[in-house]
N, C-alpha and C positions, 0 to 999 in steps of 0.2 A: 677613443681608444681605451682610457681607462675603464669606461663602464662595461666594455664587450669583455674584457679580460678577466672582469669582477664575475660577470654573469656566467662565462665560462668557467671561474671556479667556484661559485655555488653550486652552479650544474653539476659538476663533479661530488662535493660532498655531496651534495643530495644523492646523487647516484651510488655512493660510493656505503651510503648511511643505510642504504633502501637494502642496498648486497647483505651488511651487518646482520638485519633483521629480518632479514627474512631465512636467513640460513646459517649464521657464523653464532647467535646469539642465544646463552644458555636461557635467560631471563629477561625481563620488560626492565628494568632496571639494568641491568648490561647491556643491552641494546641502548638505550638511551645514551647513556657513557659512552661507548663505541660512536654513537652520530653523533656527539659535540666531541667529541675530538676529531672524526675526520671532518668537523666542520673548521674549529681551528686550525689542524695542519692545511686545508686549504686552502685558508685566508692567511696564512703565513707562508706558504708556497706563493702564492698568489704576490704577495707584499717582497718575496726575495727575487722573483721571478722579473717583474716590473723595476725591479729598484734594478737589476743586474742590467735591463734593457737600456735603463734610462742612464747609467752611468756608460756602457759602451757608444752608444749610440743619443748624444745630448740634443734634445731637443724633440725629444719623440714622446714624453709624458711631462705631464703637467707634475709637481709634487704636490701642490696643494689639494688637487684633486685627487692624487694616488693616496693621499691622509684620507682624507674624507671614505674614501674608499674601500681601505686597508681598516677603519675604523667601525664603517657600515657590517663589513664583513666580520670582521672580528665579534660584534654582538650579536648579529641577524644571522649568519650560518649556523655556527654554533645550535641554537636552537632551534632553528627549522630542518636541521639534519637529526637529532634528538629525537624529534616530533615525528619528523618518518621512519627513522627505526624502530619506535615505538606501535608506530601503525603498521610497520611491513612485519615487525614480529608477532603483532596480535593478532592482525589476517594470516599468517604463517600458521599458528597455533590453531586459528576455525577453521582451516581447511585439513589439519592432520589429523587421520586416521587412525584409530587405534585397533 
């Protein structure tokens, strides 16, 4: 259960990074910046979302593994949403016309 919810929220930054850069972002350097942050708010979405579960509802996530988790995400989204902002604004850029 915890790993589906992790995946779902990289999915999201990633998605969320890709939008950044390809259209929100003035520069390859702002772009970057823009996809580790939504990469942490969604490993910190992710970490209150699962903690809010696990406290209504006892017995439905592991903590140990929601750490693990919460931690994976914390270092690993962050920069693989970076990375694709970085590539969805450089392909944004070779495809614009002047």
């Amino acid at each position: 259960m915890e790993s589906i919810t992790a995946f779902v929220a990289c999915g999201a930054a990633f998605a969320l990074s890709s939008y950044f850069g390809f259209g929100r972002a003035h520069s390859t350097l702002f772009a970057a910046v823009l996809g580790a942050m939504s990469g942490v708010g969604f490993a910190v979405a992710f970490f209150v979302a699962t903690l809010t579960v696990a406290i209504l509802l006892p017995g439905t996530f592991d903590g140990r593994t929601l750490g693990i988790y919460f931690v994976r995400l914390l270092v690993l989204a962050p920069l693989g949403a970076g990375a694709i902002a970085v590539l969805a604004h450089r392909y944004a850029l070779a495809r614009m016309r002047f």
